[in-house]
C-alpha positions as CSV (number, residue, x, y, z in Angstrom):
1,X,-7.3,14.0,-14.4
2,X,-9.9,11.6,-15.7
3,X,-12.8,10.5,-13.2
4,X,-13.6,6.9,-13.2
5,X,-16.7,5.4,-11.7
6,X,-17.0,1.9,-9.9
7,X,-20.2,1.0,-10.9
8,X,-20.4,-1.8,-13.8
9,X,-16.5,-1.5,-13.8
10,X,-14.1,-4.2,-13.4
11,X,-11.8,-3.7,-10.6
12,X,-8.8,-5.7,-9.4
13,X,-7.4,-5.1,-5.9
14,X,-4.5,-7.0,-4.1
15,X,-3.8,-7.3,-0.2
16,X,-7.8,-8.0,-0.3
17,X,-7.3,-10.2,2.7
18,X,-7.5,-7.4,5.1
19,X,-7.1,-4.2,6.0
20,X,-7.4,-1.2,2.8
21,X,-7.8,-4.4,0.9
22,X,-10.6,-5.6,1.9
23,X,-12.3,-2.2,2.9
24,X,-11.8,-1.3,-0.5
25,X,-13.8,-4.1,-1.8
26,X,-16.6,-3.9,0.4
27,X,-16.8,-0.1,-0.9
28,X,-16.5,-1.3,-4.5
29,X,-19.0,-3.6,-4.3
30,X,-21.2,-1.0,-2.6
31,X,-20.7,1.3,-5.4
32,X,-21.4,-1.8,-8.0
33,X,-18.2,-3.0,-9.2
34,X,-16.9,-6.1,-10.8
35,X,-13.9,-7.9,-8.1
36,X,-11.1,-10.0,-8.5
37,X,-9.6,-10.2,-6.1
38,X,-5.7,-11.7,-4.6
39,X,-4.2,-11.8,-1.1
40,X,-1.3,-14.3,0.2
41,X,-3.3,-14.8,3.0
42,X,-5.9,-17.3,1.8
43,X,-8.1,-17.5,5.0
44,X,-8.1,-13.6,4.7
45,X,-9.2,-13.5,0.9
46,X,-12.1,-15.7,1.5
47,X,-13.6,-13.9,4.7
48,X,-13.5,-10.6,1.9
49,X,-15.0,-13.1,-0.7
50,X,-17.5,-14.5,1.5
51,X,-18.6,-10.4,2.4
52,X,-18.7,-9.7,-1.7
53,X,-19.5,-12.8,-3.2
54,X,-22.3,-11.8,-5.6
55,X,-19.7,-9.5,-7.4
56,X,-16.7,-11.1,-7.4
57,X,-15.9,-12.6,-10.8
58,X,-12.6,-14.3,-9.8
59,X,-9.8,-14.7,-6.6
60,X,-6.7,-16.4,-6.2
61,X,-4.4,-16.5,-3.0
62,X,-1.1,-15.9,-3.9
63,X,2.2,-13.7,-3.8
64,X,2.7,-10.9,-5.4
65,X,6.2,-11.0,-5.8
66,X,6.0,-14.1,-8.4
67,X,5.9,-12.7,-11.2
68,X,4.3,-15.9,-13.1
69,X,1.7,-16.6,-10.8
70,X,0.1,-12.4,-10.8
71,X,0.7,-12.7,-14.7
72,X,-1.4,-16.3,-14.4
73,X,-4.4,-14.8,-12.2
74,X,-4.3,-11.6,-15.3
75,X,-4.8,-14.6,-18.0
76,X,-8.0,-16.0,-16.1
77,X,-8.7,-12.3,-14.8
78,X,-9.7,-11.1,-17.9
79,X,-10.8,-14.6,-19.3
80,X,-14.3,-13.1,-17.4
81,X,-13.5,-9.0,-19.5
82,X,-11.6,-6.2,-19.5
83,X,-10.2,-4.7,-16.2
84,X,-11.2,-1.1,-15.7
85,X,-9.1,0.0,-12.5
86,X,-6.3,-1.5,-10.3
87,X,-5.8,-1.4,-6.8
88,X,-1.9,-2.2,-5.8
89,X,-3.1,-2.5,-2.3
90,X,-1.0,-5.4,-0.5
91,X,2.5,-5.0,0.8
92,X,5.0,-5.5,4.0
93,X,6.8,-3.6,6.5
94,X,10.2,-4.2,7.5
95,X,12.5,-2.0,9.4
96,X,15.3,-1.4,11.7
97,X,18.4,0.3,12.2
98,X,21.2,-0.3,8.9
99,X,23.6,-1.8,11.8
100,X,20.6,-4.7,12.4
101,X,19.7,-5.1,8.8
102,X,20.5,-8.1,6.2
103,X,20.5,-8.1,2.7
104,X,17.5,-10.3,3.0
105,X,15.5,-7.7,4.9
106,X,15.8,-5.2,1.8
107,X,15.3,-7.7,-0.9
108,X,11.8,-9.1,0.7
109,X,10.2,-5.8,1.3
110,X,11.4,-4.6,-2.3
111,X,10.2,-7.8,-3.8
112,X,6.7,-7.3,-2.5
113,X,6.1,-3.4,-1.8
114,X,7.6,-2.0,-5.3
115,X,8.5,-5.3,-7.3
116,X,4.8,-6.5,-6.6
117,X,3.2,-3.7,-8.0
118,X,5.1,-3.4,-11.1
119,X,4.4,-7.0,-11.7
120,X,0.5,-6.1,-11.1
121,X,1.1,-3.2,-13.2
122,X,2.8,-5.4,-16.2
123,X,0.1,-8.0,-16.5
124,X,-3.1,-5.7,-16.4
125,X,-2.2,-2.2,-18.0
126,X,-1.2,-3.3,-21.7
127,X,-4.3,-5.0,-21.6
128,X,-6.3,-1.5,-20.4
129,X,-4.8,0.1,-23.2
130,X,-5.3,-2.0,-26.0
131,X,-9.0,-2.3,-24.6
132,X,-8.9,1.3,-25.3
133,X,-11.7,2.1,-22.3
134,X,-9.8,4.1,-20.2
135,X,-9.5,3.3,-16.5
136,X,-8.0,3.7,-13.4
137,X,-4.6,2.5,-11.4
138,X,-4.4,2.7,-8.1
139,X,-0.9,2.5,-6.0
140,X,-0.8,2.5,-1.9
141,X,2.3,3.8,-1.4
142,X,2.6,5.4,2.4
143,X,4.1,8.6,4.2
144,X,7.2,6.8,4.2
145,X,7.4,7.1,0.7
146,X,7.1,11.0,1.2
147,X,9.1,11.3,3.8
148,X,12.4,9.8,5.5
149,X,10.9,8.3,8.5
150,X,13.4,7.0,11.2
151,X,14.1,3.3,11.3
152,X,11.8,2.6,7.9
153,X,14.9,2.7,4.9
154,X,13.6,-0.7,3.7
155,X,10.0,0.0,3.6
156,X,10.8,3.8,2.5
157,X,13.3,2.5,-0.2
158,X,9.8,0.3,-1.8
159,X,7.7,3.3,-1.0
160,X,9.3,5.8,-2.7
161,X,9.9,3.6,-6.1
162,X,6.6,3.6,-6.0
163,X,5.8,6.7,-5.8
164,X,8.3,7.3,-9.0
165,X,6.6,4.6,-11.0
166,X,3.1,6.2,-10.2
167,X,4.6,9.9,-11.4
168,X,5.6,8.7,-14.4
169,X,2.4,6.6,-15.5
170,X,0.4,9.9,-14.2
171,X,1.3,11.0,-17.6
172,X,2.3,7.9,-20.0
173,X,-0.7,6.9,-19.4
174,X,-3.0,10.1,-19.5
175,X,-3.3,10.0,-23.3
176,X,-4.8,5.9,-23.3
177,X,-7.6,7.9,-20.5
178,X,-6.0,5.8,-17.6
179,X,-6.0,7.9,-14.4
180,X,-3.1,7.3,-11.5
181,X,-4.2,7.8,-8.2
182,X,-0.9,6.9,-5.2
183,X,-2.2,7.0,-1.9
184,X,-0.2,7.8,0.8
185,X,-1.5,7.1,4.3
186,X,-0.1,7.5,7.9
187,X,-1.2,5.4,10.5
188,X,-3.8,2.9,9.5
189,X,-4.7,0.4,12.0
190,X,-4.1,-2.7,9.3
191,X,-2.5,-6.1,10.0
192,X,0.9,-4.7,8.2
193,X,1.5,-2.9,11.4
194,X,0.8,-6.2,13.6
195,X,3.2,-8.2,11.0
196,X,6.2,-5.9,10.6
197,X,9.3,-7.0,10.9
198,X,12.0,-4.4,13.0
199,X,15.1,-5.8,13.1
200,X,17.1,-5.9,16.1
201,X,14.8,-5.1,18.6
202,X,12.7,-7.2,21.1
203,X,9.3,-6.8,20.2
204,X,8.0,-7.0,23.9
205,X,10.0,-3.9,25.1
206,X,7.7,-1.6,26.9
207,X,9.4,1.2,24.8
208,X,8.7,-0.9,21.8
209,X,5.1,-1.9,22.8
210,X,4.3,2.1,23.8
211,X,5.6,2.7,20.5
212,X,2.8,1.0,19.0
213,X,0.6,2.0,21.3
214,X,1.0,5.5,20.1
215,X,0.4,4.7,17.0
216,X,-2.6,2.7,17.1
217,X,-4.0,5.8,19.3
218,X,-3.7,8.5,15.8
219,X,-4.0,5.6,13.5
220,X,-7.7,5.9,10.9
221,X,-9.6,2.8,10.1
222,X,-9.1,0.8,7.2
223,X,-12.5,1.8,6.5
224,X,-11.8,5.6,6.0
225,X,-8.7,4.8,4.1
226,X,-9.9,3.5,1.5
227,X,-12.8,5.7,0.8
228,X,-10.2,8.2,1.0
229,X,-8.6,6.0,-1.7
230,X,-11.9,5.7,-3.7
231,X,-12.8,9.1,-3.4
232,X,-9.7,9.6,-5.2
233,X,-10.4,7.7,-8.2
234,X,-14.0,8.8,-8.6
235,X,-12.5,13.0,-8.4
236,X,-9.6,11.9,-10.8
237,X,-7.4,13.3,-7.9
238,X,-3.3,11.7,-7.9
239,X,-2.0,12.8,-4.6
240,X,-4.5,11.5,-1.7
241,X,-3.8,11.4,2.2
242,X,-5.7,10.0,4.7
243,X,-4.5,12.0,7.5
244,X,-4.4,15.8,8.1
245,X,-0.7,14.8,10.0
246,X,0.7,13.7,6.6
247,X,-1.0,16.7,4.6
248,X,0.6,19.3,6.8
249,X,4.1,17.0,6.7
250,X,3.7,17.3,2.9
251,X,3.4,20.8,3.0
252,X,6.1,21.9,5.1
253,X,8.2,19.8,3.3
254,X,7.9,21.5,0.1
255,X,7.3,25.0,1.1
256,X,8.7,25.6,5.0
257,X,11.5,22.6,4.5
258,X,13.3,24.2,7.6
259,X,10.7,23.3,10.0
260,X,9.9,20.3,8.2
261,X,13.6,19.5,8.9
262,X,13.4,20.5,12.3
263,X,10.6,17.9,13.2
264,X,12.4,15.4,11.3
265,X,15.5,15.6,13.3
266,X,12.7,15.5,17.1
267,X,11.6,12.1,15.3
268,X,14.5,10.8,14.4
269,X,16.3,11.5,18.1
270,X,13.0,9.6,19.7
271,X,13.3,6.7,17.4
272,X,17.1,6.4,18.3
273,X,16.1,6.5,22.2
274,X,13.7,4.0,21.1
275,X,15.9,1.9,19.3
276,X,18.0,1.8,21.6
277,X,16.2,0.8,25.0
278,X,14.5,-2.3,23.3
279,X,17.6,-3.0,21.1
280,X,18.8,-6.9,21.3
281,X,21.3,-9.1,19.9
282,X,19.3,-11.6,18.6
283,X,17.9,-12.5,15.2
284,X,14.7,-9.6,13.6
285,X,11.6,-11.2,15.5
286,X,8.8,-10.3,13.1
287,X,5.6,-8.7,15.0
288,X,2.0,-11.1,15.7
């Protein structure tokens, strides 16, 4: 796969507000990229701005999942050049048992984690190949959107379109010299974890709360994950981790499924006990 470089490049990276986001742009920077950068979090967006300034050639705060406003910030985007690589970095978590979940539960995290993306994807990738320089595309997708991971259908269901979208344009989009990279972390300790929504559950359980615990104890920084990320698109590499716990997952799914099978059936019974310890009848409470 084509290798792309950062430096005098133009990059554009959403969820820049925090998290892989924003430790992607501080990276880019480093490395001497162009930014423009988006997050719906507008506090967020300019803390990243303030750390970047000198190379940022454009940001607006807004949500991906309106179509006309990510296809209004490509117009004044590339009003300043061509874009050379995109980052589809932002997204949400929602999750829950299908007993606890509504219709709107499925359409929000769809709308942002895979309708998002494509939107991103739509406004700035014509315009890379008509350039006819080449680049880079970037999707975060996540090891739900590898693997069925209890409790997660809604996030998994965004994930793993994705994921699909990315395998295709691997190839559409090898003969224009645009290189796909999908990253697919584990635990990162990012605000999507503090903000998730899990329907049906009280938040402040001590199961629930352990839970998260857990997972802040073998979660990476947001720092490591995305130089995982742009490690990835300076080797030309499509399939990067940023955790040897989703590598070996990855592996025994496709070549020892039985005991990936197994350990999928451990995690799911845990999540259930989980589930239903903290499990309530009142409305999803969404997390921070």
């Amino acid at each position: 796969m084509k290798k792309t470089a950062f430096a005098g490049r133009t990059a554009v990276i959403t969820g820049a507000g925090g998290g892989i986001g924003r430790a992607a742009a501080v990276q880019a920077a480093a490395k001497g990229a162009r930014l423009a950068l988006t997050d719906v979090d507008a506090a967020g967006l300019e803390a990243t701005v303030a750390l970047v300034a000198d190379h940022v050639v454009h940001h607006e705060a807004f949500d991906i999942a309106d179509e006309d406003a990510v296809a209004a910030f490509a117009h004044r985007t590339l009003l300043h050049g061509p874009v050379d690589i995109v980052m589809n970095v932002a997204g949400i978590s929602v999750g829950g048992r299908i007993q606890d979940l509504t219709s709107k539960d499925w359409r929000d995290v769809v709308e942002v984690d895979l309708m998002g993306p494509i939107h991103v994807l739509s406004a700035f990738v014509p315009p890379m190949i008509a350039a006819g320089n080449g680049g880079h595309v970037v999707n975060v997708s996540s090891s739900a959107g590898l693997f069925g991971l209890p409790v997660r259908a809604p996030y998994s269901a965004a994930k793993f379109g994705l994921h699909g979208v990315s395998e295709v344009l691997r190839f559409d989009l090898e003969q224009h010299g645009i290189g796909v990279t999908l990253l697919c972390p584990g635990a990162v300790r990012t605000p999507l974890v503090s903000r998730s929504v899990l329907a049906g559950v009280d938040p402040q359980h001590p199961a629930i709360q352990k839970m998260f615990a857990d997972f802040e104890r073998q979660a990476v920084s947001p720092e490591d994950a995305a130089a995982a990320m742009i490690r990835g698109v300076e080797g030309g590499r499509y399939l990067v981790f940023t955790s040897h716990d989703v590598r070996t997952a990855h592996y025994l799914q496709r070549y020892v499924p039985w005991a990936y099978q197994r350990a999928m059936r451990r995690l799911n019974r845990r999540f259930s006990r989980i589930m239903a310890q903290a499990e309530t009848e009142t409305a999803p409470y969404v997390w921070g």
